[in-house]
FIKE-145303 format. One record per residue (C-alpha): chain; x, y, z; residue number from 1. Coordinates in nm, 4 decimals. Each point is the difference from the previous one (the first is absolute). Layout:
N
(r "A"; (X; Y; Z); NUM)
...
//
This chain:
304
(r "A"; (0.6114; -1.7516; -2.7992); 1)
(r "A"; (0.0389; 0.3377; 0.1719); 2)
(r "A"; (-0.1695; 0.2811; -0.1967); 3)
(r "A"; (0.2121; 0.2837; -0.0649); 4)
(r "A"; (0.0494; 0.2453; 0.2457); 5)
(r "A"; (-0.1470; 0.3843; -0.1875); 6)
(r "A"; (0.2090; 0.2949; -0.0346); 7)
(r "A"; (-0.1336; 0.1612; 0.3678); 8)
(r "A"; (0.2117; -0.2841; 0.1228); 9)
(r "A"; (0.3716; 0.0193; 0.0569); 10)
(r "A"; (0.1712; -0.2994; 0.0711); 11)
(r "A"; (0.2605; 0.0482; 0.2305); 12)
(r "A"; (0.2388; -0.3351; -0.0537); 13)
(r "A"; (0.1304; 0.0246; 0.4173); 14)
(r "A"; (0.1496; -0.3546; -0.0982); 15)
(r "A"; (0.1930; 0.0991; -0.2948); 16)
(r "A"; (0.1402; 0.2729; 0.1769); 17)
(r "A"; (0.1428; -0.2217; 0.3124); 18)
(r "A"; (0.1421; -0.2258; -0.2433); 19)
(r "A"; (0.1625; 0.3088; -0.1893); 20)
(r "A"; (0.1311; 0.0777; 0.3081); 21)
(r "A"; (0.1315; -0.3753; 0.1077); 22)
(r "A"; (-0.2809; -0.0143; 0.2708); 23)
(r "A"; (-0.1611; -0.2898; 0.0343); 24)
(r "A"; (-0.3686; 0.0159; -0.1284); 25)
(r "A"; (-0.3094; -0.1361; 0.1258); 26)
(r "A"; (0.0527; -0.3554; -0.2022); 27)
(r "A"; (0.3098; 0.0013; 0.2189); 28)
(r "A"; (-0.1264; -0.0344; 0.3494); 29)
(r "A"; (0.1580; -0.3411; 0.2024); 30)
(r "A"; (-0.3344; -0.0588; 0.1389); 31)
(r "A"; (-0.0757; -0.3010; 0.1635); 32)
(r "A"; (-0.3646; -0.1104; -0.1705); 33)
(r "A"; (-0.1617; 0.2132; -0.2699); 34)
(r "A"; (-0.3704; -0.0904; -0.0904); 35)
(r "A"; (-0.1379; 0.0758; -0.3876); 36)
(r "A"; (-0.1763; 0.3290; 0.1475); 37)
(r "A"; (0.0079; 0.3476; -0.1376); 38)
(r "A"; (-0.0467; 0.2833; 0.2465); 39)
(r "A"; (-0.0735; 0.3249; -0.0497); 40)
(r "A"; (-0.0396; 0.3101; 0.1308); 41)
(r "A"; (-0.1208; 0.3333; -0.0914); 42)
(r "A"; (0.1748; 0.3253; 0.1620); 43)
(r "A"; (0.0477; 0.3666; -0.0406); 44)
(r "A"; (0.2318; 0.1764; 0.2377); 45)
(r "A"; (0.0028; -0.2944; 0.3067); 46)
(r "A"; (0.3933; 0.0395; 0.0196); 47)
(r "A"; (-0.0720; -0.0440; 0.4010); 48)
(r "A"; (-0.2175; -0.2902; -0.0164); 49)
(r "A"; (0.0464; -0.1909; -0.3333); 50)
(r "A"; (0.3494; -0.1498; 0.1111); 51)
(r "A"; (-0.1681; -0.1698; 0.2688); 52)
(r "A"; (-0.2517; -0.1378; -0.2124); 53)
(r "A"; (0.2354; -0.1374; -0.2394); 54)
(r "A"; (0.2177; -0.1556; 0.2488); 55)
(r "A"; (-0.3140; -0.2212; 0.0968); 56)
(r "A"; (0.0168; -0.1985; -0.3441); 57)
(r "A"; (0.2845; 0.0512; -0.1692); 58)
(r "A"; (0.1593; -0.2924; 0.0692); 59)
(r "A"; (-0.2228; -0.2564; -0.0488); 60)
(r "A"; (-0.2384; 0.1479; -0.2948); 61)
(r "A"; (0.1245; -0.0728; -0.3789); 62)
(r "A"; (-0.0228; 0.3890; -0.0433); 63)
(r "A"; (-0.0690; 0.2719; 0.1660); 64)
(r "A"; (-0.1402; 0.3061; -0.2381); 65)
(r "A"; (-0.0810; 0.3407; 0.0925); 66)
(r "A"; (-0.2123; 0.2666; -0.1808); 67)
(r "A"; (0.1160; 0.2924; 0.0329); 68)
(r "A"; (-0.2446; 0.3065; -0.0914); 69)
(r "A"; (0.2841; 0.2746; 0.0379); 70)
(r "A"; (0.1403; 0.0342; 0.3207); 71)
(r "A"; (0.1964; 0.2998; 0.0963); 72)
(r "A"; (0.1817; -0.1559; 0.2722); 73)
(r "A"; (0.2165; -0.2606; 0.0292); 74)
(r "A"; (-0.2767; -0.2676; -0.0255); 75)
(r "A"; (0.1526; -0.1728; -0.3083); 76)
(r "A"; (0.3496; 0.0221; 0.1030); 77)
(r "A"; (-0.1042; -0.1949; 0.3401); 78)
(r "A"; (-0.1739; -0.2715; -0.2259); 79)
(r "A"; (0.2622; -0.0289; -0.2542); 80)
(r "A"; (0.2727; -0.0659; 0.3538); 81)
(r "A"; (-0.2510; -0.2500; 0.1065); 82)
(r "A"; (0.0174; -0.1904; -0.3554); 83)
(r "A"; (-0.3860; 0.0843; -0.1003); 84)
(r "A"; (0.0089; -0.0158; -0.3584); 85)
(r "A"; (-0.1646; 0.4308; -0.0640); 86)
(r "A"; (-0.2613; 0.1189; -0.2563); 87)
(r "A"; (-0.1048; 0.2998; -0.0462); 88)
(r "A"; (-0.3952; 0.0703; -0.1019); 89)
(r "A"; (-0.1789; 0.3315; -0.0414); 90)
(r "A"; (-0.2769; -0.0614; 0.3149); 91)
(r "A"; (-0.3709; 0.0130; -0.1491); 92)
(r "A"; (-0.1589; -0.1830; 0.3355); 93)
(r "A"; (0.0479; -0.2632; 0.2173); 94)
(r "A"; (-0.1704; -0.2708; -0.1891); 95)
(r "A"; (0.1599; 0.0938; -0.3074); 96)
(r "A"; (0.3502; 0.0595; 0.1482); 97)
(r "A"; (-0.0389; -0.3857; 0.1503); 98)
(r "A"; (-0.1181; -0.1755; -0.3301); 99)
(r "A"; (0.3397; 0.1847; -0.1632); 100)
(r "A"; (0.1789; -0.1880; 0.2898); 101)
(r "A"; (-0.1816; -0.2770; -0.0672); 102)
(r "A"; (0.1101; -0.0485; -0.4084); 103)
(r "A"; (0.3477; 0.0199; 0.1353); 104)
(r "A"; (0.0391; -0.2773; 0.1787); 105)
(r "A"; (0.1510; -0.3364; -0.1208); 106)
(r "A"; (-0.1908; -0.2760; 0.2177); 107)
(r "A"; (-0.3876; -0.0866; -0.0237); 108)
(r "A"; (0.0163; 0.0387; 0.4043); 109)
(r "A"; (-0.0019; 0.3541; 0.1290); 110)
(r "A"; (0.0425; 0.1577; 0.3494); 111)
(r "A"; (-0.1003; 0.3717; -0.0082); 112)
(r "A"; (0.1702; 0.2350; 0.3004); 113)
(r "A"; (-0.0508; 0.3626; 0.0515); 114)
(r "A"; (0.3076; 0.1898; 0.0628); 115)
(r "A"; (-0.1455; 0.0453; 0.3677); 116)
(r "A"; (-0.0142; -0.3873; 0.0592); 117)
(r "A"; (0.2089; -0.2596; 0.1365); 118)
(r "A"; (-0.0523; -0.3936; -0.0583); 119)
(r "A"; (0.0539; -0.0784; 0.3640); 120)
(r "A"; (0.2118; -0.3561; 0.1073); 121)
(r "A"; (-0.3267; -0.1858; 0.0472); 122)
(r "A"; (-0.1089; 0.0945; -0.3399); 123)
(r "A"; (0.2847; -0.0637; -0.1769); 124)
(r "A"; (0.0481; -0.3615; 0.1202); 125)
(r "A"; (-0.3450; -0.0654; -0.0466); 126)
(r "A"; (0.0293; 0.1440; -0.3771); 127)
(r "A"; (0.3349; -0.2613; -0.0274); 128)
(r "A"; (-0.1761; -0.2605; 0.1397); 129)
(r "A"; (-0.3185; -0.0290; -0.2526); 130)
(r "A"; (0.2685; -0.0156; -0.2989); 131)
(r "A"; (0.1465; -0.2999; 0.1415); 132)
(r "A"; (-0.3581; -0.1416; 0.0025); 133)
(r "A"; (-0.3569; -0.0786; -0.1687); 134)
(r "A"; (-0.1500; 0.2568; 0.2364); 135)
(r "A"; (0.1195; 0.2604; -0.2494); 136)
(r "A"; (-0.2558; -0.0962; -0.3197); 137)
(r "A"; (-0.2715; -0.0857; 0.2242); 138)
(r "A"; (-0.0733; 0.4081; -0.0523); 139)
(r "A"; (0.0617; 0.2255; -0.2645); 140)
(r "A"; (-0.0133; 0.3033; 0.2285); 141)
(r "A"; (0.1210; 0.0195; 0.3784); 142)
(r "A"; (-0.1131; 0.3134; 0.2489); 143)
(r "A"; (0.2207; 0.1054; 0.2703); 144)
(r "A"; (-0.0906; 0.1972; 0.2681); 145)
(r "A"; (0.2008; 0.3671; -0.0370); 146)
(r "A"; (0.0203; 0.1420; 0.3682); 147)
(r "A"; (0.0943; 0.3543; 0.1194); 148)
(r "A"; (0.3246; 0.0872; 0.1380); 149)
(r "A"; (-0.0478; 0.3477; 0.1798); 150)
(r "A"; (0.3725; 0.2371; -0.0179); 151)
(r "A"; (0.1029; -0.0504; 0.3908); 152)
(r "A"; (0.0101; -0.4002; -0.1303); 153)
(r "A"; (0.1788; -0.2948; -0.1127); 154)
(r "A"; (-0.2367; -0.2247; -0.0887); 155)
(r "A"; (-0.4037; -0.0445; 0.0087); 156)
(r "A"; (-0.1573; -0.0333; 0.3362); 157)
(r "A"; (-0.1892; -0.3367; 0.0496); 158)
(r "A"; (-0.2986; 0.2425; 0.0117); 159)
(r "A"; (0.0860; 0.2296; -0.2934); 160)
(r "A"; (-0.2754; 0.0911; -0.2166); 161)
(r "A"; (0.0407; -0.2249; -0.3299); 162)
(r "A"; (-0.1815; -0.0392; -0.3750); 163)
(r "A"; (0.0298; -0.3433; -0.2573); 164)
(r "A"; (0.1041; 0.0947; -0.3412); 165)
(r "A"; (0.1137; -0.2303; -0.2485); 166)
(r "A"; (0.3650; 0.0313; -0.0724); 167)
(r "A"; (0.1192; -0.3836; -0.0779); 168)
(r "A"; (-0.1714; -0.0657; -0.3460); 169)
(r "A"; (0.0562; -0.1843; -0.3200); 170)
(r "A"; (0.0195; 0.2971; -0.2543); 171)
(r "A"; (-0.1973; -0.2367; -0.2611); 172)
(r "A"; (-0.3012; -0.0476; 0.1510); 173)
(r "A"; (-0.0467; 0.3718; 0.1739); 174)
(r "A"; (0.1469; 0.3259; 0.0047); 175)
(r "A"; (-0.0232; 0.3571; 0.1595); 176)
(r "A"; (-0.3218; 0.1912; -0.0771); 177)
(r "A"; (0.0750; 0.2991; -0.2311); 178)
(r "A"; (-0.1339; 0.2407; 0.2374); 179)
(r "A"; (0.2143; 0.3185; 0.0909); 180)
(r "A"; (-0.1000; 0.0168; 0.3814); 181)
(r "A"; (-0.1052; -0.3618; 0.0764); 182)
(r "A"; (0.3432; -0.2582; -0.0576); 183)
(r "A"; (-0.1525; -0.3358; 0.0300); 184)
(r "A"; (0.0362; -0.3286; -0.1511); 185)
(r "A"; (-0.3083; -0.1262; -0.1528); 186)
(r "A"; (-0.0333; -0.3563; -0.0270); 187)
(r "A"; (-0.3094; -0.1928; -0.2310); 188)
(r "A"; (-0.3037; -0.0489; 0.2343); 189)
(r "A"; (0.0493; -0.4137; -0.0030); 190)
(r "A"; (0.3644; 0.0058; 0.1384); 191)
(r "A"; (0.1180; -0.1262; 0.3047); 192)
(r "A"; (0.2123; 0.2433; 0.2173); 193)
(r "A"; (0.2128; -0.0960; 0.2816); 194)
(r "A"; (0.0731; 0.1350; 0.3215); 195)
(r "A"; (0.4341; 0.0462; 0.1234); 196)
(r "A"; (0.0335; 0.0035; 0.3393); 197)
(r "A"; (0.3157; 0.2415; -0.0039); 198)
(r "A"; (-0.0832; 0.3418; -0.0192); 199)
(r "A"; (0.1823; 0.3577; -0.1933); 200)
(r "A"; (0.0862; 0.2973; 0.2891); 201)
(r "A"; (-0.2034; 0.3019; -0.1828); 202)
(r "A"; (0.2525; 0.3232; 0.0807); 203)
(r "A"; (-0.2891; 0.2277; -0.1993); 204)
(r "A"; (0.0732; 0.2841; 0.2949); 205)
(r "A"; (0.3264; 0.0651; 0.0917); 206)
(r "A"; (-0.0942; 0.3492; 0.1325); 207)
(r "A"; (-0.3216; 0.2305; 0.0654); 208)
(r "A"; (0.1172; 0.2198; -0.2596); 209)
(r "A"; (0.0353; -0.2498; -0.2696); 210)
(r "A"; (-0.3298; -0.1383; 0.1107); 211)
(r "A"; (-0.1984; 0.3429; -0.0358); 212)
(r "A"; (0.2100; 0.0551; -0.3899); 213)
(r "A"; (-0.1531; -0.3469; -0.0759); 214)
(r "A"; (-0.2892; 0.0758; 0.0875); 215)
(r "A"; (-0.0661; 0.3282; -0.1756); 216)
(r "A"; (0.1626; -0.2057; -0.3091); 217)
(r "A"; (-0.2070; -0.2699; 0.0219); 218)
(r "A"; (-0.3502; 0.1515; 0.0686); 219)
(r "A"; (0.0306; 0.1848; -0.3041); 220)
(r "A"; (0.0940; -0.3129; -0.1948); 221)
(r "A"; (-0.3130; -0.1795; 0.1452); 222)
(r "A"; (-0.2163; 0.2971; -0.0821); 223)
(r "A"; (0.1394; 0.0068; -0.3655); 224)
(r "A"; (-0.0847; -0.3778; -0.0618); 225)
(r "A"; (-0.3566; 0.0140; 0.1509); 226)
(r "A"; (-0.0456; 0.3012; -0.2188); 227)
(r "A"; (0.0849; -0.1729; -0.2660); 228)
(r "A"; (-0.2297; -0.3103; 0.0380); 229)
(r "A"; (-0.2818; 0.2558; 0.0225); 230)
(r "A"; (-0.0087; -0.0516; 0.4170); 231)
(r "A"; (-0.1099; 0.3023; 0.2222); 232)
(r "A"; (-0.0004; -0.0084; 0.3827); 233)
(r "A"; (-0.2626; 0.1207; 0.1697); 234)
(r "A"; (0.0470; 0.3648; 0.1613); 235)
(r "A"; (-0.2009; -0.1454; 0.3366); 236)
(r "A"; (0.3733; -0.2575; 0.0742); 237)
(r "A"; (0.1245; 0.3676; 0.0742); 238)
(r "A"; (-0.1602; -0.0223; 0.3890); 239)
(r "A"; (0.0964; -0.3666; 0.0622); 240)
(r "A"; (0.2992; -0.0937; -0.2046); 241)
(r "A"; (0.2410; 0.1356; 0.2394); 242)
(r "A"; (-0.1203; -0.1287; 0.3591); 243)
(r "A"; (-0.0890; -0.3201; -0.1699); 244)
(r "A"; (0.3492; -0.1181; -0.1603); 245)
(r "A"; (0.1562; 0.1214; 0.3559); 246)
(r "A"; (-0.2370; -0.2723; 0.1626); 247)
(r "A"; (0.0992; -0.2378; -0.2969); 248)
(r "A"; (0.3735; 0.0174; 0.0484); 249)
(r "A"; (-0.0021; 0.0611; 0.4017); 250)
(r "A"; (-0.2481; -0.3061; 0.0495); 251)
(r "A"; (-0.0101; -0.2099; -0.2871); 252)
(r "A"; (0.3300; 0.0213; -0.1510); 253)
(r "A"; (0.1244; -0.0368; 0.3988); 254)
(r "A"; (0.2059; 0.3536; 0.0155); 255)
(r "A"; (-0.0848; 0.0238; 0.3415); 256)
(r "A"; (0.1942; -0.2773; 0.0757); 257)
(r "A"; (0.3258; 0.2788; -0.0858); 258)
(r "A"; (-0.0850; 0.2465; 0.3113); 259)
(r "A"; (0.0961; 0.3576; -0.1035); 260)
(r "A"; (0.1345; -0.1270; -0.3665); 261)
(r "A"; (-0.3400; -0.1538; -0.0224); 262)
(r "A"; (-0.1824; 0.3403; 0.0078); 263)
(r "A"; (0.2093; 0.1008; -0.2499); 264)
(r "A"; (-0.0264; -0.2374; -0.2569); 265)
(r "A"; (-0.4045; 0.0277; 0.0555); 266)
(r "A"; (0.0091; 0.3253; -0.0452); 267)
(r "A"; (0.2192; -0.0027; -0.3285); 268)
(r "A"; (-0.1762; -0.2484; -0.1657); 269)
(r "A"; (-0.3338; 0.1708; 0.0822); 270)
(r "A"; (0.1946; 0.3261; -0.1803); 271)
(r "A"; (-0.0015; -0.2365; -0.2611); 272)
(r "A"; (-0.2746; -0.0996; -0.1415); 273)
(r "A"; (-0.1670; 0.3879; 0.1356); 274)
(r "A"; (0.2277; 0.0591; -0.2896); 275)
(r "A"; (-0.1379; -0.1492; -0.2319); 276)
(r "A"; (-0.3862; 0.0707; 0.0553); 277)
(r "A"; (0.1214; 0.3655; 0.0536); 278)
(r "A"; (0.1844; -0.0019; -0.3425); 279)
(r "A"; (-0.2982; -0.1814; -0.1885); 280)
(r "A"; (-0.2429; 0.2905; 0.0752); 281)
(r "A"; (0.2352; 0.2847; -0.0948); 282)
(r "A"; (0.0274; -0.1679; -0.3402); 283)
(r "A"; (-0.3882; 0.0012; -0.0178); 284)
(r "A"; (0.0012; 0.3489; 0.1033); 285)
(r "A"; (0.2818; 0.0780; -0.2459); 286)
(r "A"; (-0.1648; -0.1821; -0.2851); 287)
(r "A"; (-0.3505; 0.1642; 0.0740); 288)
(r "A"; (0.1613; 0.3153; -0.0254); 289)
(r "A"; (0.2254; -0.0682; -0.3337); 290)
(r "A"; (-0.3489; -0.1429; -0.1512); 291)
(r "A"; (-0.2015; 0.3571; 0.1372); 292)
(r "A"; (0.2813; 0.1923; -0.1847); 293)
(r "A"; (-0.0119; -0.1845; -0.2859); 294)
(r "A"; (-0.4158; 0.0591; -0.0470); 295)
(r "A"; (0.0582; 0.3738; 0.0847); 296)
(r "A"; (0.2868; 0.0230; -0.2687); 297)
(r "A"; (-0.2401; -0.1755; -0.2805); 298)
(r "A"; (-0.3017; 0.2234; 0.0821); 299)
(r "A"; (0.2360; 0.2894; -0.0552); 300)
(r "A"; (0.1230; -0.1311; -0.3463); 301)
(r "A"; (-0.4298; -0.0522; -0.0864); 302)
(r "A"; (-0.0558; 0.3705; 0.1199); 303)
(r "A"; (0.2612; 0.1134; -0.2339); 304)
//
């Protein structure tokens, strides 16, 4: 049984307002072959990206849901054309945000999709494929490889830079961590987990400009958890952090591969994570302070 959804969470009924209307609804779709899958995505203004996303598996998922944390643009009315079935959900993280998702959903079998991801061909037959099969139980939990797709392209590059998350998972067994930076599926520590060949085209950058705003937003998000678990970075990562994650991404992540667009991307992600050391010591330095003016406020109060 779904738990109930709390006050902070609005549910906007996009199906009962196409059938108001005498639009046909999600349940509706003349779809060739729909497996007993529930996908979902989470989103907050993606009105250029999200359709795309949607278009990948809408018409072979059960349902398609999207959480919506308050978009100001026209990101819900995009999903609710496309036949996603919208929630809305005040955002409190990404874990958090993707476990909401997750109690929504009808089927035991989940495929989580950002709203800057597409389930490519290859994936999607593969996906079709193990639910016409055994292959399918042999894992509770399937990985896919998630590959960048830089703005000047259509598709990942055979050599694009790529990272394995699990997205394909039985909802029973595992779910999303709870943490409000880190959105990944945790499975038990005895289960088996299964490799797709397919992969998702990641559209995380679709500009420099939106890369440097996620950036600044993220470090700061990063810096808040760590604070919170008690972490502090060291002061010294100040003299290497930046040259080093240029080498990482130009090198080892195989930017260099891009020419002149490889520079760049080194460059931003070394911005990055500089970021996020830089931001960790001015809240030392800010705390240290606050503390200092504290002491020198309570030694005033003893004088008196």
């Amino acid at each position: 049984m779904r738990p109930d959804i709390s006050t902070q969470s609005k549910i906007i009924d996009i199906a009962a307002k196409r059938a108001q209307q005498g639009r046909p609804t999600a349940d509706e779709r003349s779809d060739e072959a729909r497996i007993p899958i529930s996908v979902f995505i989470i989103a907050m203004n993606e009105e250029d990206r999200i359709g795309q996303t949607i278009a990948s598996c809408i018409h072979w998922a059960d349902e398609v849901i999207v959480i919506d944390s308050g978009s100001t643009d026209q990101t819900v009315t995009v999903a609710q054309r496309m036949g996603a079935r919208v929630l809305h959900n005040d955002w409190n993280g990404y874990g958090l945000q993707k476990r909401f998702g997750e109690d929504q959903c009808r089927n035991d079998w989940i495929l989580n999709i950002d709203a800057d991801e597409v389930v490519t061909p290859a994936l999607r037959d593969e996906i079709l494929g193990l639910f016409q099969t055994s292959v399918l139980a042999e894992n509770d939990f399937w990985e896919v490889d998630i590959c960048d797709v830089w703005p000047h392209e259509k598709t990942a590059a055979k050599h694009a830079y790529s990272h394995k998350q699990i997205r394909l998972y039985r909802r029973s067994v595992g779910r999303f961590s709870a943490s409000s930076v880190h959105d990944t599926v945790r499975p038990p520590s005895d289960a088996k987990v299964g490799m797709l060949k397919g992969h998702m085209d990641h559209r995380s950058i679709p500009s420099v400009a939106f890369h440097f705003e996620k950036m600044n937003r993220y470090s700061t998000m990063q810096v808040h958890e760590m604070r919170g678990r008690g972490r502090k970075m060291p002061k010294s990562r100040l003299l290497y952090e930046f040259p080093a994650a240029f080498l990482k991404g130009y090198l080892v992540r195989g930017y260099c591969r891009y020419g002149w667009w490889g520079l760049i991307a080194s460059t931003n992600y070394a911005v990055g994570r500089y970021l996020r050391v830089a931001k960790s010591i001015e809240a030392d330095l800010l705390g240290q302070a606050h503390a200092s003016q504290r002491g020198s406020a309570a030694m005033r109060q003893d004088k008196t």
